[in-house]
C-alpha positions in Angstrom: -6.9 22.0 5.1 -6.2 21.8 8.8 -2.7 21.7 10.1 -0.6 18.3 10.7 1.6 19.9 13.1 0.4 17.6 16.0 1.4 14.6 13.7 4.9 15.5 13.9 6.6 13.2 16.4 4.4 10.2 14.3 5.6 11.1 10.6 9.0 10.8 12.0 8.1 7.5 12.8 6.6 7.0 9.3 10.1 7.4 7.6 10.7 4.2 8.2 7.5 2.4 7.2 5.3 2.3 3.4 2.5 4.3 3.7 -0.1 6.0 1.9 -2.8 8.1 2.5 -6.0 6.9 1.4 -10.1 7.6 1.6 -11.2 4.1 2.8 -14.0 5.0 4.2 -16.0 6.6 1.9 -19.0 6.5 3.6 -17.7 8.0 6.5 -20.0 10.7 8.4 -17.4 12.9 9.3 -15.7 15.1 6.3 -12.2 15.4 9.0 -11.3 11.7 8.6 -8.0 11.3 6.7 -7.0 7.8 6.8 -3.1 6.4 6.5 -2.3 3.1 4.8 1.3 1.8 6.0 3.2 -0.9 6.9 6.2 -1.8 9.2 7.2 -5.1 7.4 5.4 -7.5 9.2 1.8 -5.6 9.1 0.0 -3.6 7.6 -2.3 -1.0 9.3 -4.7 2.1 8.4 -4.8 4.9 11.0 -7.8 7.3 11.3 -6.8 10.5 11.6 -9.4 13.0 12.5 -8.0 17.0 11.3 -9.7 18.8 14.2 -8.5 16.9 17.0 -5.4 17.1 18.7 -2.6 14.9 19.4 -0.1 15.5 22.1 3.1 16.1 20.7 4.8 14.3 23.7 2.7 11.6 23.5 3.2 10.0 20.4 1.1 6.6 21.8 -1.9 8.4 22.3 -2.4 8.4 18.3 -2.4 4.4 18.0 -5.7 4.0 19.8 -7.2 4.8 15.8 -4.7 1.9 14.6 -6.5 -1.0 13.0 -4.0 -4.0 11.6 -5.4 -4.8 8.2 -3.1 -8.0 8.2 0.1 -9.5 9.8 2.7 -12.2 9.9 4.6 -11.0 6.6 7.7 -11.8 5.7 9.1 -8.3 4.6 6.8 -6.2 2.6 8.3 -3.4 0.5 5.7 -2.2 -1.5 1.7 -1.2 -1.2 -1.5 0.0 -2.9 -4.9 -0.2 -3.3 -7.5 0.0 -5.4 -10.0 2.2 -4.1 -13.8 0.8 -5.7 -13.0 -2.5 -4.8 -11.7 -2.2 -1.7 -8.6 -4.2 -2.6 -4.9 -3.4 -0.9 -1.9 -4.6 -2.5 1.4 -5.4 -1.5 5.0 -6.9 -2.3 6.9 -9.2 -0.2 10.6 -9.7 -0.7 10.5 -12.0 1.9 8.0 -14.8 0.3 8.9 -13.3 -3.2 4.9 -12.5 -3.9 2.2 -9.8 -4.3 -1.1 -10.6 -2.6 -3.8 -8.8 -2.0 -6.9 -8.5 0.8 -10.0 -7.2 0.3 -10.5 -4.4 3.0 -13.6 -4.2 5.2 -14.4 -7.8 4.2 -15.3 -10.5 6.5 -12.8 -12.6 5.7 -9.5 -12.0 6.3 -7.4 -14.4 3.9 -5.4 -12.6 1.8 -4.8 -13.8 -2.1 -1.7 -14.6 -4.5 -1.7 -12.2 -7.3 1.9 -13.1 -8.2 3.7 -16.1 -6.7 6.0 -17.2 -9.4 8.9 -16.1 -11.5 9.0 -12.7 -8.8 11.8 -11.9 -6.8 12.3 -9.1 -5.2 8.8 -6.9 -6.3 10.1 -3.5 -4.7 7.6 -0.9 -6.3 4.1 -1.7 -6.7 1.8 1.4 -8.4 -2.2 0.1 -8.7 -4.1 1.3 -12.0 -7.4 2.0 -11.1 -8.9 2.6 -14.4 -8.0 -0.5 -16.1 -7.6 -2.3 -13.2 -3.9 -3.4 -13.3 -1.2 -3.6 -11.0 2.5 -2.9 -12.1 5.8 -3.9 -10.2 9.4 -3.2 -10.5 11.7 -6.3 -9.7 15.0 -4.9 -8.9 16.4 -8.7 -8.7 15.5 -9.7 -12.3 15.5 -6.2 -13.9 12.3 -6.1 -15.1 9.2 -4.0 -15.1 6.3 -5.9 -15.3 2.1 -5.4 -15.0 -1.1 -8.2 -14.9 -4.8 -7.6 -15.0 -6.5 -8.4 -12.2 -9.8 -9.7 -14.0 -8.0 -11.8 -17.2 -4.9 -12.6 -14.7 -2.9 -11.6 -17.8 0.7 -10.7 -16.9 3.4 -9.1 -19.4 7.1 -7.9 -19.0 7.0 -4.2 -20.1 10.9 -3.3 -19.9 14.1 -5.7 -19.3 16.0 -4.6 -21.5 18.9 -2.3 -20.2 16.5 -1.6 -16.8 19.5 -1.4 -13.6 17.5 -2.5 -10.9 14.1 -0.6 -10.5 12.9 0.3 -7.2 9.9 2.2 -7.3 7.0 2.7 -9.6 4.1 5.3 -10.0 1.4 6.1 -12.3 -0.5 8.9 -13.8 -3.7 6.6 -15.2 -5.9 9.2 -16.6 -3.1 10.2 -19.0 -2.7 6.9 -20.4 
């Protein structure tokens, strides 16, 4: 695996934001393409990140010419994912008090309401890629919850005695 030195000055940077690293582009023609799902609160954007080049350490700038904004004008997003075969990301917004989603490499950039009611402050978001189902912590109701994206069926999996959940992963293959 090559070396992520020269992305130093950049993952400071990163601290800040959500971000993920993901294989978007699975048909890419180059095996060296790692790409970086984050977001800065009001957008969210993949970097291409290619392991044999170099990027000047004092430069920081000259990485963002591989930046492509997925979507924008968010409230405050604290939370995303995605679900690699269908393209989909995923993301929370304590601002609006949603989760929505946007089908990546689509021609159509609208982006859809997964959740828009009886959601307050969605702060962990962790995607299930085998039986296609998103999960989400509210730390504002104190509740841990998960919906389906094909039936749309949603169910509250813990309230009881839950102190205000942050963050969320999961291990699918295990069950």
């Amino acid at each position: 695996m090559a070396s992520i030195n020269h992305l130093k000055p950049f993952m400071i940077y990163l601290a800040l934001v959500t971000c993920l690293i993901v294989p978007f582009n699975a048909n890419s023609s180059s095996e060296n393409l790692e790409q970086l799902l984050y977001s800065n609160k009001k957008e969210i954007k993949i970097l291409t990140i290619d392991t044999n080049s170099q990027v000047d350490p004092q430069n920081p700038e000259s990485i963002k010419n591989n930046e492509n904004k997925i979507t924008g004008l968010l409230d405050s997003v604290a939370a995303i994912d995605f679900l690699y075969t269908e393209s989909i990301v995923f993301w929370s917004d304590i601002g609006s008090e949603r989760i929505r989603a946007l089908r990546y490499n689509s021609s159509s950039k609208a982006s859809l309401s997964v959740i828009s009611h009886d959601v307050m402050s969605p702060d962990g978001l962790a995607c299930d890629w085998i039986t296609k189902s998103l999960y989400w912590t509210d730390s504002e109701i104190r509740r841990i919850e998960v919906v389906n994206f094909k039936s749309k069926m949603r169910k509250v999996l813990y309230w009881d005695d839950v102190d205000r959940p942050r963050a969320i992963a999961l291990v699918p293959h295990r069950g």
